[in-house]
C-alpha positions as a Markdown table, in Angstrom:
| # | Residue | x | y | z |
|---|---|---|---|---|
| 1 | Unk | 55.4 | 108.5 | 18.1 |
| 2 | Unk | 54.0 | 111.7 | 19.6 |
| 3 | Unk | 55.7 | 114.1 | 22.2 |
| 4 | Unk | 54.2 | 116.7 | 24.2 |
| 5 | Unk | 57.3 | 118.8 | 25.7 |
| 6 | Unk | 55.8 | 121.2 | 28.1 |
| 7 | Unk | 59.3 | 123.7 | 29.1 |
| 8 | Unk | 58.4 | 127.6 | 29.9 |
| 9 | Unk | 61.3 | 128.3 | 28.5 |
| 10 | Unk | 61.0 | 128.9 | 25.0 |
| 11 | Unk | 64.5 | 128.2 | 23.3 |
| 12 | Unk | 65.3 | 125.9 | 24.9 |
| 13 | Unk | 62.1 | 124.3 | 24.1 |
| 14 | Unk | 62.5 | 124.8 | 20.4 |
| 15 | Unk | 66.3 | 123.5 | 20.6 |
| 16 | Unk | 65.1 | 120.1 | 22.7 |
| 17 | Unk | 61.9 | 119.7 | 19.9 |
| 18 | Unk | 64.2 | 120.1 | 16.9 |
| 19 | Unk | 66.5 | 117.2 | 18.3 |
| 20 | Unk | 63.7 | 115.2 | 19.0 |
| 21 | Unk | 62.3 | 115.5 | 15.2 |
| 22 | Unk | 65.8 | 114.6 | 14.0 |
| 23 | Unk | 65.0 | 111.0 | 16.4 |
| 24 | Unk | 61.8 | 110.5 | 13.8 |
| 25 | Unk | 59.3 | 112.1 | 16.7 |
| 26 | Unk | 56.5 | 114.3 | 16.5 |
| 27 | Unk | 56.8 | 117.2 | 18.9 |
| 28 | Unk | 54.2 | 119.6 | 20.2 |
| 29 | Unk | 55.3 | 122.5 | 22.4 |
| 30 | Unk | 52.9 | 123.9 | 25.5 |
| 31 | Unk | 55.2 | 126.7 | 27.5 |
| 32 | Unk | 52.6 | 126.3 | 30.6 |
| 33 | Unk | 51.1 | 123.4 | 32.6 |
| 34 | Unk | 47.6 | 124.8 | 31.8 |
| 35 | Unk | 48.4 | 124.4 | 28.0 |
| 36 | Unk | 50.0 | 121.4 | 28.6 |
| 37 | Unk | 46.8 | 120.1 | 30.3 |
| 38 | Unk | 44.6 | 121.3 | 27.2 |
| 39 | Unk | 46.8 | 120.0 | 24.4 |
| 40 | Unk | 46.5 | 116.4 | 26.3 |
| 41 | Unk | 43.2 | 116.1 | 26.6 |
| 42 | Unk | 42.8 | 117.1 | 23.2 |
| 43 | Unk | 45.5 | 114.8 | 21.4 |
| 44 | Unk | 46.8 | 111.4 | 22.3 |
| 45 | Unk | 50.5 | 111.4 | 22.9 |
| 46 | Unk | 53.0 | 108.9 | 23.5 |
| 47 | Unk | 55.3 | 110.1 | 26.0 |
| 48 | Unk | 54.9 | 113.8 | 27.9 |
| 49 | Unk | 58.0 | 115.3 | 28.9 |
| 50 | Unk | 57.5 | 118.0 | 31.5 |
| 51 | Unk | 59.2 | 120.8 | 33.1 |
| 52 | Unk | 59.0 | 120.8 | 36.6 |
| 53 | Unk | 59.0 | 124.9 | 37.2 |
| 54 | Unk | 55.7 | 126.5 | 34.7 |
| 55 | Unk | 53.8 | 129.1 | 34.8 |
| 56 | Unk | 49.7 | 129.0 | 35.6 |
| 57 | Unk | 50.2 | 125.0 | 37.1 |
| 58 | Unk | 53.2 | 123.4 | 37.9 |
| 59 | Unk | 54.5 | 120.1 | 36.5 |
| 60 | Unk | 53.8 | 118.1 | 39.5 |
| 61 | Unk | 50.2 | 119.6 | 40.1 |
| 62 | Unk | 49.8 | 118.7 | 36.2 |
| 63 | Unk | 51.1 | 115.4 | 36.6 |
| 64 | Unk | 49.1 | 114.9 | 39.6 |
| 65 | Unk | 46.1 | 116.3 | 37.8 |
| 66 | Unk | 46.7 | 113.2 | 35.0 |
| 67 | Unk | 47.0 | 110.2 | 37.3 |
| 68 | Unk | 44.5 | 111.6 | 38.9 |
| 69 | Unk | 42.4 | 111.8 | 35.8 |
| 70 | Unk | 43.2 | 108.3 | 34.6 |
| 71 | Unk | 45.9 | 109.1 | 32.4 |
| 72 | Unk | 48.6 | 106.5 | 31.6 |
| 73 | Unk | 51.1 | 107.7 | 29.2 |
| 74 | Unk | 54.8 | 107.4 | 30.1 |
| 75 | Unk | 55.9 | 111.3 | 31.8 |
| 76 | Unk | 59.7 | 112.0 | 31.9 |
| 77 | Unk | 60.2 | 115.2 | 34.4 |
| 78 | Unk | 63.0 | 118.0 | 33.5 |
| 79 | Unk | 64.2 | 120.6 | 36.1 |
| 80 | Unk | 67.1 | 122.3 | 37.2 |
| 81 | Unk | 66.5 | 121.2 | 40.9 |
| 82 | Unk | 69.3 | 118.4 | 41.1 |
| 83 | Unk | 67.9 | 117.1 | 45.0 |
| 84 | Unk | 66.8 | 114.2 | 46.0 |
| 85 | Unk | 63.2 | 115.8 | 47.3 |
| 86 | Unk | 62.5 | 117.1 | 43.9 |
| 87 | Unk | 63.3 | 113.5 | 42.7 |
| 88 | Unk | 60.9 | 111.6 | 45.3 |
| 89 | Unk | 58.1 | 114.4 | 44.6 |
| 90 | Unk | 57.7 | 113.8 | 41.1 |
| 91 | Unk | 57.6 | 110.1 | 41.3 |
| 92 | Unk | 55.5 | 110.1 | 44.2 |
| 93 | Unk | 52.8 | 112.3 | 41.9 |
| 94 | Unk | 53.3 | 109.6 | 39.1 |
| 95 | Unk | 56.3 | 110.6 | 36.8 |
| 96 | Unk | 58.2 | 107.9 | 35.3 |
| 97 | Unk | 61.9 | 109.1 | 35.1 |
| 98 | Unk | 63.6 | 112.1 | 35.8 |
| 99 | Unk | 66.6 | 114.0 | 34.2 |
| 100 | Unk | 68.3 | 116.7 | 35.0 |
| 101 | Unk | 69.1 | 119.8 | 33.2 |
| 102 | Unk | 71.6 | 120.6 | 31.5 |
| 103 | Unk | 69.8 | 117.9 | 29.2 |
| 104 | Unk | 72.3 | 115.4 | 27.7 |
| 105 | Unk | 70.6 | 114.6 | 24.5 |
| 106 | Unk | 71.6 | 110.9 | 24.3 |
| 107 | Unk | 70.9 | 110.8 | 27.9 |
| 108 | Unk | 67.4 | 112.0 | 27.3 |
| 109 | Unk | 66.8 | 110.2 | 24.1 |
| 110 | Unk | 67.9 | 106.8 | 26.1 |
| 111 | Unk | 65.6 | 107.6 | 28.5 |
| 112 | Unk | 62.5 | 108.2 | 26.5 |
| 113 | Unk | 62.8 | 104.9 | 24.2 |
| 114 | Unk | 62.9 | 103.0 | 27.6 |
| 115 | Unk | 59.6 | 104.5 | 28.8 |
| 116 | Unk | 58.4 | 104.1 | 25.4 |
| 117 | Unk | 59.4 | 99.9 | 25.1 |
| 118 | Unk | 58.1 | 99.7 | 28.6 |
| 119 | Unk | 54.6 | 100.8 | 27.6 |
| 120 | Unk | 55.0 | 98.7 | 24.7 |
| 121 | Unk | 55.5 | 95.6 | 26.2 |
| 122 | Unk | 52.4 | 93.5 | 25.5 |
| 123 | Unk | 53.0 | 93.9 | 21.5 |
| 124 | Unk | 55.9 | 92.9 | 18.7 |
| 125 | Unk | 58.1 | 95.8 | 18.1 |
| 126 | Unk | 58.3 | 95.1 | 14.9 |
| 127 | Unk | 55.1 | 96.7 | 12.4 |
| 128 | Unk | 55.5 | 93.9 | 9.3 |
| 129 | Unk | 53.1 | 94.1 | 6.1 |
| 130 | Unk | 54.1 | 91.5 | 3.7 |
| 131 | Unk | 58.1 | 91.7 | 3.0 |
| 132 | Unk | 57.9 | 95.3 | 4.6 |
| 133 | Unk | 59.1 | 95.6 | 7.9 |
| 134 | Unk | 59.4 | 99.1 | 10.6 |
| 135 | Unk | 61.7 | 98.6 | 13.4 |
| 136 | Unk | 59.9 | 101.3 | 15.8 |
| 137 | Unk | 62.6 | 101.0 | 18.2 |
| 138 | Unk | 66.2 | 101.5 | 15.9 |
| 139 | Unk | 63.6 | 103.2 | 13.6 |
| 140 | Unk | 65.1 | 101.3 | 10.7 |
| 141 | Unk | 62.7 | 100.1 | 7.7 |
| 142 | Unk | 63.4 | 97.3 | 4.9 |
| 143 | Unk | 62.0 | 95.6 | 2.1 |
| 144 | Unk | 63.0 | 92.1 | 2.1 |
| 145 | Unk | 66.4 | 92.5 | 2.5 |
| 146 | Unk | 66.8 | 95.9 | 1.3 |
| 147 | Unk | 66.9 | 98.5 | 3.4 |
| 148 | Unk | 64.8 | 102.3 | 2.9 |
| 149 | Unk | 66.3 | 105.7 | 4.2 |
| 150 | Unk | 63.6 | 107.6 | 4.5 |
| 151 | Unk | 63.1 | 110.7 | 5.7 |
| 152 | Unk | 61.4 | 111.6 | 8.9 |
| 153 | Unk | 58.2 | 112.8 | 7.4 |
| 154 | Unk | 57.7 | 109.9 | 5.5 |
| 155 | Unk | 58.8 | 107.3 | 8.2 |
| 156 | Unk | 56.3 | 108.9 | 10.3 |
| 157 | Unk | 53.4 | 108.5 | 7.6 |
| 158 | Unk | 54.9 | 104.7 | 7.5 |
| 159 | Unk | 54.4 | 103.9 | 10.8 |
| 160 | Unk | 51.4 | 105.6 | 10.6 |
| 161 | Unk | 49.9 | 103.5 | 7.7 |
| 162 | Unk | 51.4 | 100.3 | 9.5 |
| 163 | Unk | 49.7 | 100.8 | 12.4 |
| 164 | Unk | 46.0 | 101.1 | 10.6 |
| 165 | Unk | 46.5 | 98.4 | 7.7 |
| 166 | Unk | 43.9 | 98.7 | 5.6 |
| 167 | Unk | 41.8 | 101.5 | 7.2 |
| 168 | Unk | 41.5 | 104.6 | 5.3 |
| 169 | Unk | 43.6 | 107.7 | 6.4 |
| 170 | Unk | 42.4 | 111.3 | 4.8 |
| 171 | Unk | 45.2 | 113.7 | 4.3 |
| 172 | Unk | 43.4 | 115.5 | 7.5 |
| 173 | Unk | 44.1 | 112.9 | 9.8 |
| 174 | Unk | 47.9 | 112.2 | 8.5 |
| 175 | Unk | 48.6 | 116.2 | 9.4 |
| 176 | Unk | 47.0 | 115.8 | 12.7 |
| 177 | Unk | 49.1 | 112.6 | 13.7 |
| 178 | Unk | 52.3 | 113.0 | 11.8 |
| 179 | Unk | 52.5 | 117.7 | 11.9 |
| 180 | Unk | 53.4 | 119.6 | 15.3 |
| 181 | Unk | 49.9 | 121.1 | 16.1 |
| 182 | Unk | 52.1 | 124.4 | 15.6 |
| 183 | Unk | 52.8 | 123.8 | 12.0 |
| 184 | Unk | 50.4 | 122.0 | 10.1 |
| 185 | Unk | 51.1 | 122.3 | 6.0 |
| 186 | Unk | 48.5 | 122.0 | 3.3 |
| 187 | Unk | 46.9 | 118.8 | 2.6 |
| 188 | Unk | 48.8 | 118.9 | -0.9 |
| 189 | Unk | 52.1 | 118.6 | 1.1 |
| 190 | Unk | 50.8 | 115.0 | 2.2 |
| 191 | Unk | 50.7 | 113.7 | -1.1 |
| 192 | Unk | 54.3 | 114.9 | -2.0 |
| 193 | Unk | 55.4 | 113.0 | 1.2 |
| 194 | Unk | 53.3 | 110.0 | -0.1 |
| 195 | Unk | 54.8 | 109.9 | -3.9 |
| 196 | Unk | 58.6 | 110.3 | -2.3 |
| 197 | Unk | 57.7 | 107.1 | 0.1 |
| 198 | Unk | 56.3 | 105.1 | -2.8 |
| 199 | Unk | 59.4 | 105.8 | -5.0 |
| 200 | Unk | 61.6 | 104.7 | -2.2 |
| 201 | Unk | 59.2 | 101.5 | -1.6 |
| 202 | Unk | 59.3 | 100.3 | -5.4 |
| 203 | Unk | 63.1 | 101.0 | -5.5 |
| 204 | Unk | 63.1 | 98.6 | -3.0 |
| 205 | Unk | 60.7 | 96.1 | -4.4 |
| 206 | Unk | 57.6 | 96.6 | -3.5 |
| 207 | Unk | 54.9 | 97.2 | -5.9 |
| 208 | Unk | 53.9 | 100.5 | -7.3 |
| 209 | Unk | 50.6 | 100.4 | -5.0 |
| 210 | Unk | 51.5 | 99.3 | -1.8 |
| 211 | Unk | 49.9 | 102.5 | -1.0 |
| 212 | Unk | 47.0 | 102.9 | -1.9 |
| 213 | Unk | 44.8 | 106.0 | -3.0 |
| 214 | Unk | 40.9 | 105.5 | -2.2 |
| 215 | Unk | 39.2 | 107.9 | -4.3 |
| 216 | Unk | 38.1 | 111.5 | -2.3 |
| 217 | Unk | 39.1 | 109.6 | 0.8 |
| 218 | Unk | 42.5 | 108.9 | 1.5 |
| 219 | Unk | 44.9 | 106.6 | 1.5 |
| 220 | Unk | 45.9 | 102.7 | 2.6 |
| 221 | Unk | 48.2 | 99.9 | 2.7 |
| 222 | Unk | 47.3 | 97.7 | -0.4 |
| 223 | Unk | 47.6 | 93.9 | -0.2 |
């Protein structure tokens, strides 16, 4: 899952996007609403979670600006203004939920996998390939009966791999999903990640090539 956090303020930004990566999320950073707006319409995120007080456009002028624009994905507001106004004027511009700073991280991470299960409805929870199963909501993965700790890089590429079965994924494309568009590595760090997540699948079980290389292409989920 992908997270845009849009917060002007820079630490605590980096403090909230570092506790969200422990979760297992992906986290890009925009400290302005015009940013914020760009790195949208440029990416596909999951859930955008968006500071009420920004620089160059506001968060309810940019969350205005994407229900106006036809976008759906679940927005969870931030501020320090603890009224009531604040509240109705953010939902009335089509936020989802609201929290209050301080942040309470369990608070907050409550918060976002409810948004997250409620645009999720209309599909099992659970990503299954044979005897391998991904819990997306306790974020818990097993083979048969054998459960895999994996770390969050490579239960990222999981998922990712789950989700496109036996569509072909370049190294390019695994960056862009599963790397903050801040930090992306070298395609070689991909294929580290991938050999650690096979070693961990055929400890498990699963045969050597559940994962599949495709030549100069990429990689797949083998039957």
């Amino acid at each position: 899952m992908r997270i845009l956090l849009v917060e002007d303020d820079l630490r605590l930004a980096e403090t909230l996007a570092e506790a969200l990566i422990d979760e297992r999320y992906v986290v890009d950073i925009a400290t302005d609403g015009e940013t914020g707006w760009q790195h949208i319409r440029s990416m596909d995120y999951d859930l955008l979670l968006l500071d009420l007080m920004l620089p160059e456009l506001d968060g309810l002028s940019l969350c205005h600006r994407l229900r106006s624009h036809g976008y759906r994905l679940p927005i969870l507001m931030l501020t320090a203004c603890d009224t009531i106004d604040y509240e109705i004027n953010g939902l009335d511009v089509g936020a989802d939920d609201y929290i209050v700073k301080p942040v309470d991280l369990q608070k907050l991470f409550a918060r976002i996998r409810a948004l997250l299960r409620r645009g999720n409805l209309s599909g099992s929870p659970i990503l299954e390939w044979g005897e391998l199963q991904l819990n997306p909501s306790t974020c818990e993965v097993v083979y048969g009966d054998n459960p895999i700790h994996l770390t969050p890089k490579e239960y990222a590429l999981l998922e990712l791999l789950l989700r496109n079965g036996r569509r072909v994924l370049s190294r390019s494309v695994m960056i862009e999903r599963v790397w903050s568009l801040e930090s992306p590595p070298e395609e070689h760090t991909v294929k580290v990640h991938i050999r650690g997540l096979r070693q961990k699948l055929k400890a498990a079980g699963a045969k050597e090539d559940l994962i599949e290389t495709v030549h100069s292409m990429g990689y797949r989920l083998n039957h």
